[in-house]
LORO-962846 format. One record per atom (N, C-alpha, C, O): x, y, z; residue in three letters. Coordinates in pm, whole numbers, padded with zeros to 5 digits, always signed. Example, Ala and Ser with C-alpha at 12.3 -4.5 7.8 and 13.67 -1.06 7.14 Angstrom:
+01319-00569+00780ALA +01230-00450+00780ALA +01320-00330+00780ALA +01424-00332+00846ALA +01285-00225+00708SER +01367-00106+00714SER +01290+00003+00787SER +01341+00114+00804SER 
! end
This chain:
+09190+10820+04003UNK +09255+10768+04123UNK +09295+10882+04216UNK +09322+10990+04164UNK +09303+10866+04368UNK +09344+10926+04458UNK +09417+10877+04544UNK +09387+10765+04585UNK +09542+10949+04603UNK +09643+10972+04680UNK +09602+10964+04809UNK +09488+11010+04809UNK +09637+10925+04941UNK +09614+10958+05028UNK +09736+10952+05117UNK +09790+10842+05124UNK +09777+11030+05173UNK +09919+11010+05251UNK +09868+11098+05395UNK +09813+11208+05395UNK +09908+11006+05530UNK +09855+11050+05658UNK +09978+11089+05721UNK +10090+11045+05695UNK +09935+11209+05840UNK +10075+11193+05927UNK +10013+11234+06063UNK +09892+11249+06078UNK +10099+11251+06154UNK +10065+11319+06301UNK +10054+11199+06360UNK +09990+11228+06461UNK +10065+11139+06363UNK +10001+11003+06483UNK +10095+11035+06536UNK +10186+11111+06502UNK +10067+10941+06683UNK +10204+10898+06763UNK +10149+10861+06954UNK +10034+10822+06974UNK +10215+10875+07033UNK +10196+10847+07146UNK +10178+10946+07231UNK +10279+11013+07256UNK +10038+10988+07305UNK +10037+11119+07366UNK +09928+11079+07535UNK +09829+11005+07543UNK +09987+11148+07633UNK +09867+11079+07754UNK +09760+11133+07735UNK +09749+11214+07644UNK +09652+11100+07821UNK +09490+11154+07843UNK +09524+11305+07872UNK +09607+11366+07938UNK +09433+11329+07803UNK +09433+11511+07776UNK +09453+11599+07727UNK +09412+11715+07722UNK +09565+11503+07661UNK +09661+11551+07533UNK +09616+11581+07402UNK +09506+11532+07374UNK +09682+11660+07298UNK +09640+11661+07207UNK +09751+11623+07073UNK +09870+11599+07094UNK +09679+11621+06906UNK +09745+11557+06825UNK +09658+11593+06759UNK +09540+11562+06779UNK +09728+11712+06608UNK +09664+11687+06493UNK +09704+11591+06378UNK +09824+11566+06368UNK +09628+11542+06300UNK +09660+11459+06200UNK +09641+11531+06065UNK +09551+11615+06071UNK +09690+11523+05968UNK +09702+11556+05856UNK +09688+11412+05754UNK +09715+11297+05789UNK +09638+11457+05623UNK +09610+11358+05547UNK +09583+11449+05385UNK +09475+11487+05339UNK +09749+11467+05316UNK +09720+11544+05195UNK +09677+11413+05090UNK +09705+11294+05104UNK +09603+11475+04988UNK +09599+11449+04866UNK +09609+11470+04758UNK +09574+11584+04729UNK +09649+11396+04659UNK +09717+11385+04529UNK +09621+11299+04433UNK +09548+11226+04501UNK +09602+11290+04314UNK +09578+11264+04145UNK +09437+11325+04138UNK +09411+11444+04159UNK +09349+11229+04105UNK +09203+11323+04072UNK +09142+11336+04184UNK +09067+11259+04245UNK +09201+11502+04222UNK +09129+11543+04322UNK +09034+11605+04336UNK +08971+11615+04441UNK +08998+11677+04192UNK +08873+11749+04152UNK +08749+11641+04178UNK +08642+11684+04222UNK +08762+11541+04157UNK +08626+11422+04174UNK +08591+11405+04332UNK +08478+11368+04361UNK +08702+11437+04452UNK +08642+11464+04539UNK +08538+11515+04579UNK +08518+11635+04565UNK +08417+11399+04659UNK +08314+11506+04706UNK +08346+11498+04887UNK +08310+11584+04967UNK +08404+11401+04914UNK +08421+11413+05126UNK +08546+11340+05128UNK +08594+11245+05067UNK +08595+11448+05253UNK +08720+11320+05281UNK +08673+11326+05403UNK +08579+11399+05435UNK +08759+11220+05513UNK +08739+11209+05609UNK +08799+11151+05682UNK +08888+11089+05624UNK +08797+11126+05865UNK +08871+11061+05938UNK +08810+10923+06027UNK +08730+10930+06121UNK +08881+10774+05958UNK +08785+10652+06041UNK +08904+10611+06145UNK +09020+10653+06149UNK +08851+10533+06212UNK +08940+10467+06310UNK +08924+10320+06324UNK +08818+10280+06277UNK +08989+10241+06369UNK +08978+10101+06411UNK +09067+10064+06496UNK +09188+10085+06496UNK +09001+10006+06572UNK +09082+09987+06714UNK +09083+09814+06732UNK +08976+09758+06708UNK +09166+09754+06760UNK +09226+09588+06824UNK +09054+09547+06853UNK +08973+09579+06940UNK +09048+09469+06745UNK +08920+09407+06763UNK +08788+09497+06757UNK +08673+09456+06771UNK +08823+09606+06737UNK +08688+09635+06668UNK +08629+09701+06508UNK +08706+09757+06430UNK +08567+09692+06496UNK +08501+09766+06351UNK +08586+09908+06301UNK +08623+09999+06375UNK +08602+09900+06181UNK +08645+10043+06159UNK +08481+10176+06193UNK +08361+10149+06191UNK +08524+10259+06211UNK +08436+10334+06224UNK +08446+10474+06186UNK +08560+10494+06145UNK +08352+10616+06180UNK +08358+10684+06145UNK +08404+10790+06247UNK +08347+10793+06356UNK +08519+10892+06213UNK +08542+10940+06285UNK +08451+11089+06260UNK +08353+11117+06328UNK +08499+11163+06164UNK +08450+11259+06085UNK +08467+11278+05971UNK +08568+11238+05913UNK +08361+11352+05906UNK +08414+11389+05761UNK +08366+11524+05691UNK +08276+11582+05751UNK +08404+11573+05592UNK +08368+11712+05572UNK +08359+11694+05396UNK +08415+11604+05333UNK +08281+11795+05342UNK +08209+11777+05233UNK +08302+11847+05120UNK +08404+11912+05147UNK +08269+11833+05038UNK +08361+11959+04940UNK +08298+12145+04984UNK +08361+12251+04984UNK +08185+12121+05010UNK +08092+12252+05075UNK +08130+12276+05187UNK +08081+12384+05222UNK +08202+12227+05275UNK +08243+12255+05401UNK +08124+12183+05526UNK +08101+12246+05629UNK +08077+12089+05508UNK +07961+12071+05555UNK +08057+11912+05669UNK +08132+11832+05614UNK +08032+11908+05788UNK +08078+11868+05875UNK +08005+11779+05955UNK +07911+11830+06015UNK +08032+11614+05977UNK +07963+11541+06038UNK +08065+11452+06131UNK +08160+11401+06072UNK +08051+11427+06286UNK +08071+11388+06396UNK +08054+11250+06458UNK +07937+11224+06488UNK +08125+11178+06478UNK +08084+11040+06587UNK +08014+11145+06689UNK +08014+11268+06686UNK +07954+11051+06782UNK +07872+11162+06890UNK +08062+11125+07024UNK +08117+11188+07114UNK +08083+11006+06958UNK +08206+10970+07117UNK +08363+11123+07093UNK +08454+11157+07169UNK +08322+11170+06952UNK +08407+11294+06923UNK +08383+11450+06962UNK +08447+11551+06990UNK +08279+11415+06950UNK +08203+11575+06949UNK +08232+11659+07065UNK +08168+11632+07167UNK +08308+11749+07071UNK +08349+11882+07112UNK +08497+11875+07163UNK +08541+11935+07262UNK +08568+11792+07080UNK +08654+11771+07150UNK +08744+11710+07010UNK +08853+11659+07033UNK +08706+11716+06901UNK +08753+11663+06828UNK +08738+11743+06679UNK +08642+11696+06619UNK +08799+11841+06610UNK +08777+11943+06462UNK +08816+11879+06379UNK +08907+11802+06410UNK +08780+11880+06269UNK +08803+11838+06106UNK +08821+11964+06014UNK +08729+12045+06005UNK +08900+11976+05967UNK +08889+12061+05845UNK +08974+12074+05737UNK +09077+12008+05745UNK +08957+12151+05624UNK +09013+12105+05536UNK +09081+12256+05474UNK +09024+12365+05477UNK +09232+12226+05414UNK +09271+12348+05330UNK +09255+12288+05180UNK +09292+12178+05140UNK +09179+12407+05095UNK +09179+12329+04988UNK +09329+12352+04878UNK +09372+12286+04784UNK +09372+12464+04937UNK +09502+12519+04829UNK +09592+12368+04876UNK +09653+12293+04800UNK +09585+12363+04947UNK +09721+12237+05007UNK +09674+12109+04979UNK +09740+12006+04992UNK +09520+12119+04929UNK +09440+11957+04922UNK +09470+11880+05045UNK +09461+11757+05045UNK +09497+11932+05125UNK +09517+11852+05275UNK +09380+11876+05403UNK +09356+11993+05433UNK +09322+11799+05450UNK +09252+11778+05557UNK +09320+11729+05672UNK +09408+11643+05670UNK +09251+11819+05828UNK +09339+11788+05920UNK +09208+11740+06014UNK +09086+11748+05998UNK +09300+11682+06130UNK +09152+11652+06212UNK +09240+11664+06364UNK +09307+11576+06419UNK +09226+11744+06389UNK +09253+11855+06531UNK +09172+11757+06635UNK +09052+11733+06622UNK +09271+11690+06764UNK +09224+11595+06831UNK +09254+11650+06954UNK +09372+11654+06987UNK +09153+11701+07043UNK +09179+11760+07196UNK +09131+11649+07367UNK +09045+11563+07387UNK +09193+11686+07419UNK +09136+11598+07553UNK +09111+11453+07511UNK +09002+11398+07521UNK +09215+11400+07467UNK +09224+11281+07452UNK +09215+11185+07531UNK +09245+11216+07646UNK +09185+11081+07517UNK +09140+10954+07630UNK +09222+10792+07563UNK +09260+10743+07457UNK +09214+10761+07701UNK +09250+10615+07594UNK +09172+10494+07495UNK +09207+10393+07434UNK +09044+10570+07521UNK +08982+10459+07430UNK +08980+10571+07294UNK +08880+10557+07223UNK +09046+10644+07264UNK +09087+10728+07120UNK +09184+10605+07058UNK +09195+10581+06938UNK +09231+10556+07132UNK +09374+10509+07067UNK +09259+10406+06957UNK +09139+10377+06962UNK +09349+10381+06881UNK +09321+10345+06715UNK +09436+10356+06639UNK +09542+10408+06675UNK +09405+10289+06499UNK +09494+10319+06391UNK +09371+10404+06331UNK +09252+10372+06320UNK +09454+10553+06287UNK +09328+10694+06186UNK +09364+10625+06066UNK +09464+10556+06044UNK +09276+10650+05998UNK +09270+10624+05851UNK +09193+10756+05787UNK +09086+10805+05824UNK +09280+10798+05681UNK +09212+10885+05620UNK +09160+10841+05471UNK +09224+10779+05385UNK +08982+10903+05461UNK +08926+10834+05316UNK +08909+10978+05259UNK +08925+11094+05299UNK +08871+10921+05155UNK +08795+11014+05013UNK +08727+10997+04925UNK +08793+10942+04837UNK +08600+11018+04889UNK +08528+10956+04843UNK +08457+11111+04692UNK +08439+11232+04679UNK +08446+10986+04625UNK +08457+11057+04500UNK +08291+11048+04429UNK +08267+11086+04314UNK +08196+10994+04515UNK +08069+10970+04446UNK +08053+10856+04406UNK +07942+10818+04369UNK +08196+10751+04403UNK +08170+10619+04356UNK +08273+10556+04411UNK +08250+10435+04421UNK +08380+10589+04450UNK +08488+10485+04508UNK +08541+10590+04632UNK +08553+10710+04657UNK +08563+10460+04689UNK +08598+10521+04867UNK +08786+10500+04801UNK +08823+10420+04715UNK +08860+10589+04867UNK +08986+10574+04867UNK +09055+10595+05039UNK +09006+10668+05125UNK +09167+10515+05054UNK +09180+10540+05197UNK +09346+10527+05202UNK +09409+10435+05150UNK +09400+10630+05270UNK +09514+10649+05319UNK +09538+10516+05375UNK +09448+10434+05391UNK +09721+10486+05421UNK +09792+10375+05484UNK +09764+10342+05674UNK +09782+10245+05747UNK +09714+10474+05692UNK +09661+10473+05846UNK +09802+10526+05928UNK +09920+10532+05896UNK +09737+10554+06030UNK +09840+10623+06109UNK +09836+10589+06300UNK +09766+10661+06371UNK +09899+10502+06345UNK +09882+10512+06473UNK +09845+10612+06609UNK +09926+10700+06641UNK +09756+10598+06663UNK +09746+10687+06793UNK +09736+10604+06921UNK +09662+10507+06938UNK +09821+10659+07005UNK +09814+10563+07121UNK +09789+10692+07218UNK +09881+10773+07225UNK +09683+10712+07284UNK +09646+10741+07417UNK +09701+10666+07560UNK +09641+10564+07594UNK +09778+10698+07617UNK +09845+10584+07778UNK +09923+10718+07849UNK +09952+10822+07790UNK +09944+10689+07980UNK +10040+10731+08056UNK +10115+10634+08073UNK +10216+10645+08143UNK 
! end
């Protein structure tokens, strides 16, 4: 089993930025990716990013250059560094982890993009 506990959300305008954090706890050695999804009021959860136990790094294309993932492994925590924010960012983040056979997913964390 795995832990997932999220933080950083909150309310920030267009342009703004917000990292999120998402440590983990119990069998963390079985980790092979964690990562960051989103779901927004009526739509699909989706993929935000995620990063490998190898360091190996994959992107929504609506994120890309404007949006970092990465991970400390001493702290077992993954962060996902969110720049030039917009309002269609806003979502509840969810952070997963996936172990080769079971997806595990953090409680989620609000982001609201608005002026």
């Amino acid at each position: 089993q795995v832990q997932l506990v999220e933080s950083g959300g909150g309310l920030v305008q267009p342009g703004g930025s917000l990292r999120l954090s998402c440590a983990a706890s119990g069998s963390i050695f079985s980790i092979y990716a964690m990562g960051w999804y989103r779901q927004a009021p009526g739509k699909q959860r989706e993929l935000v990013a995620h990063i490998t136990s190898g360091g190996s790094t994959k992107y929504a294309d609506s994120v890309k250059g404007r949006f970092t993932i990465s991970r400390d492994n001493a702290k077992n925590t993954v962060y996902l560094q969110m720049n030039s924010l917009k309002p269609e960012d806003t979502a509840v983040y969810y952070c997963n982890a996936f172990d080769g056979a079971y997806d595990y997913w953090g409680q989620g964390t609000q982001v609201t993009v608005s002026s």
